[in-house]
PALUMLUM-442635 format. One record per residue: x, y, z of N, C-alpha, C, CB in turn; residue in three letters. Coordinates in pm, whole numbers, m for minus. Glycine has a CB too. Layout:
REM PALUMLUM-442635
   n.c1   n.c2   n.c3  ca.c1  ca.c2  ca.c3   c.c1   c.c2   c.c3  cb.c1  cb.c2  cb.c3 residu
      X      Y      Z      X      Y      Z      X      Y      Z      X      Y      Z    ALA
...
This chain:
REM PALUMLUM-442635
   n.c1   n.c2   n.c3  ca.c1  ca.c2  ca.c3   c.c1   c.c2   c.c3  cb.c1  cb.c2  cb.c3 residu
    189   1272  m1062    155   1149  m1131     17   1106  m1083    263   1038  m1106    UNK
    m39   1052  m1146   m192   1035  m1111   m187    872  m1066   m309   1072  m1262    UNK
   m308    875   m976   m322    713   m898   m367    630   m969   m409    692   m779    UNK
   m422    650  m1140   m406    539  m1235   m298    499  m1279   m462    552  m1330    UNK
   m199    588  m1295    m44    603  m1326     25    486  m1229     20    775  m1283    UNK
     10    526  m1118     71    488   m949    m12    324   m949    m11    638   m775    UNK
    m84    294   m992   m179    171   m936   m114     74  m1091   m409    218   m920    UNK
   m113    150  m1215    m56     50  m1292     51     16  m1321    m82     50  m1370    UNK
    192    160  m1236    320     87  m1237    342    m25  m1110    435    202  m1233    UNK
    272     31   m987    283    m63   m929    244   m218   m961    240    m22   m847    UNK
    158   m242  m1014     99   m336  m1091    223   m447  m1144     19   m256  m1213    UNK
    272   m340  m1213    422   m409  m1322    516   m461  m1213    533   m265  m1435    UNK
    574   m339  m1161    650   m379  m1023    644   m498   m981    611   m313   m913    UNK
    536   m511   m928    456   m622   m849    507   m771   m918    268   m595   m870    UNK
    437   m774  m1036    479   m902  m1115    640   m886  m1144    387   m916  m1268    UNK
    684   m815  m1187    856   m822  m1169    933   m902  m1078    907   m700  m1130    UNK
    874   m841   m944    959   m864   m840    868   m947   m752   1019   m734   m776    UNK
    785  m1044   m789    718  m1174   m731    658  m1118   m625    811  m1299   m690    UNK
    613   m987   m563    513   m949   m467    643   m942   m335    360  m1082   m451    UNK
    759   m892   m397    856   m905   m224    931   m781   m249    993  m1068   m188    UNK
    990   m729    m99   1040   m568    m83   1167   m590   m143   1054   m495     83    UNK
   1190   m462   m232   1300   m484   m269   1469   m460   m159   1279   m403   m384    UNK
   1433   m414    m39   1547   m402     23   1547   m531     85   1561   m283    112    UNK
   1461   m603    179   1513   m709    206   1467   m837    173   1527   m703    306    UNK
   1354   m811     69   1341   m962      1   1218  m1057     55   1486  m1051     35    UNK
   1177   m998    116   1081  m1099    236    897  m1087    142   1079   m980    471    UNK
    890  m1168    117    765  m1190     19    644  m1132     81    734  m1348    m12    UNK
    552  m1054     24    433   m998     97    382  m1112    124    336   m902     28    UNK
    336  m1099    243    174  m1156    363     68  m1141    278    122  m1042    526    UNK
    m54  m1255    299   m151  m1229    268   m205  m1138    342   m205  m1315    253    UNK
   m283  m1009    305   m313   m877    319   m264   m773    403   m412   m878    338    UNK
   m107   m782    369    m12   m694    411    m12   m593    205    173   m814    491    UNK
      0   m479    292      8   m376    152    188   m379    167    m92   m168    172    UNK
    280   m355     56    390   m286     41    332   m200    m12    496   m333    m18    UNK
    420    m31    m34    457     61    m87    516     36   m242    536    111      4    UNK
    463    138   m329    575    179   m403    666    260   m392    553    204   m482    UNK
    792    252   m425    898    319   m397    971    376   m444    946    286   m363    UNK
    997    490   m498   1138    500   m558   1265    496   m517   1149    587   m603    UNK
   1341    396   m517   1451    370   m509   1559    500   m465   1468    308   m629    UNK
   1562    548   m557   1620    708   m592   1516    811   m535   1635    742   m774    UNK
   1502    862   m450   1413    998   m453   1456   1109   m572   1432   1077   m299    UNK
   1332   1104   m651   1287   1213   m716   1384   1370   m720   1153   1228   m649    UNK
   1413   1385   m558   1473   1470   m523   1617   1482   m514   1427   1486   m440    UNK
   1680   1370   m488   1806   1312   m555   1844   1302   m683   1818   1205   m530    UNK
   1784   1324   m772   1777   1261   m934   1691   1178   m952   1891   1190   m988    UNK
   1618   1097   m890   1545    969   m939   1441    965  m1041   1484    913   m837    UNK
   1449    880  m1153   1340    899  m1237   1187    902  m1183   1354    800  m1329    UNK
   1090    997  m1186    968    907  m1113    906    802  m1201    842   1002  m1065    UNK
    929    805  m1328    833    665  m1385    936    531  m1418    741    711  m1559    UNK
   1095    580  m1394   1149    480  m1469   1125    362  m1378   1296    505  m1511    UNK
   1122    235  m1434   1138    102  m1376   1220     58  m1277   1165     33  m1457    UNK
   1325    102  m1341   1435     68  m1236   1462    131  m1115   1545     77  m1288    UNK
   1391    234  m1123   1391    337  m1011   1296    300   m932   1371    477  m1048    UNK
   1170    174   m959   1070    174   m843   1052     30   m806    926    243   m881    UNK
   1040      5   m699   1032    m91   m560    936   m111   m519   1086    m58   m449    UNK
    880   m238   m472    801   m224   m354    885   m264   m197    671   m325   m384    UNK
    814   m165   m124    909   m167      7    785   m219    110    990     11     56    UNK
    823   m317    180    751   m336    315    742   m244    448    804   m445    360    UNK
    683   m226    542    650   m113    633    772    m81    703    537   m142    733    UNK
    838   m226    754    934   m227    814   1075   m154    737    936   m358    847    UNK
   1107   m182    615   1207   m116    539   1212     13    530   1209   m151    428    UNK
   1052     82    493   1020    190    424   1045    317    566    849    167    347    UNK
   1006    232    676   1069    338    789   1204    383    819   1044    295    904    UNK
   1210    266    805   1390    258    819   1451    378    719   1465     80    752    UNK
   1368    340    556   1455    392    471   1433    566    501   1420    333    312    UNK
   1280    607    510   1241    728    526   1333    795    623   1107    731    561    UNK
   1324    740    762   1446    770    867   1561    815    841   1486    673    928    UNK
   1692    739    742   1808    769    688   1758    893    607   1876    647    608    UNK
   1659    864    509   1681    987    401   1657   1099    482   1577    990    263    UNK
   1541   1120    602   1525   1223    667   1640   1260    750   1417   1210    733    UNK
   1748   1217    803   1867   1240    844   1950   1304    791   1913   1162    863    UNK
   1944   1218    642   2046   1320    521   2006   1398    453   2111   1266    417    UNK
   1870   1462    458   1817   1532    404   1842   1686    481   1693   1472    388    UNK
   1853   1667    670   1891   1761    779   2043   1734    734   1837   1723    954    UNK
   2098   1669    752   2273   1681    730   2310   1769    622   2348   1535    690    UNK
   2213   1755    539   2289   1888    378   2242   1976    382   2272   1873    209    UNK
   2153   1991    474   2012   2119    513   2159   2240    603   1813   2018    696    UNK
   2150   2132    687   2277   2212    821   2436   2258    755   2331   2059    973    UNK
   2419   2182    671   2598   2136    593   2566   2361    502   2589   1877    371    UNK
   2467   2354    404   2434   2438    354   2430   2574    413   2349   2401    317    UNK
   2332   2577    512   2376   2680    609   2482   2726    676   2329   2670    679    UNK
   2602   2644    720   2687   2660    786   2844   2731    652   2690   2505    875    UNK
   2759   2670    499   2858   2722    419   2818   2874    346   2886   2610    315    UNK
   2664   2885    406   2628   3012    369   2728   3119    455   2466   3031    398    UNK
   2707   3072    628   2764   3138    724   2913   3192    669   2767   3044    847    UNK
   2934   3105    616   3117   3141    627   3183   3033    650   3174   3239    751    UNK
C-alpha cells in the first residue's frame, strides 16, 4: 500500500475516532504520533484497507499488542512443528 494510501486512511481514521487509541481510549497528546493499525493482522485475515479493520494505537498499546501477537505468532510456529513431528 503506498504512504499516500497510508497518510489518507489514516487521515479518515483520525477524524472517526476523535484523535484517541482504539484499545484504550486515551486521546492523543499534543505532538505525540499514534500508529495506524490494523486491528486484524493482514496475516490473520484482516482487511488491509477496510475501515473497520484500522485503528489508531498509542505507543504504549501498540507494544503491548505487537508482544501478544509475537507470542502467538511463536505458539502456532512451535504448535506446527511439533504436528509435523508426529
Amino acid at each position: 500500500m503506498s504512504s499516500g494510501t497510508m497518510r489518507s486512511l489514516k487521515k479518515r481514521v483520525t477524524a472517526r475516532d476523535n484523535d484517541s487509541c482504539y484499545v484504550c481510549g486515551r486521546e492523543r497528546d499534543e505532538g505525540e504520533i499514534y500508529d495506524l493499525e490494523h486491528k486484524r493482522p493482514i496475516s490473520q485475515g484482516g482487511a488491509a484497507r477496510d475501515m473497520e479493520n484500522l485503528g489508531l494505537i498509542c505507543a504504549d498499546c501498540h507494544a503491548i499488542k505487537s508482544k501478544a501477537e509475537a507470542a502467538e505468532a511463536n505458539r502456532i510456529k512451535i504448535e506446527r512443528r511439533r504436528q509435523a513431528e508426529g
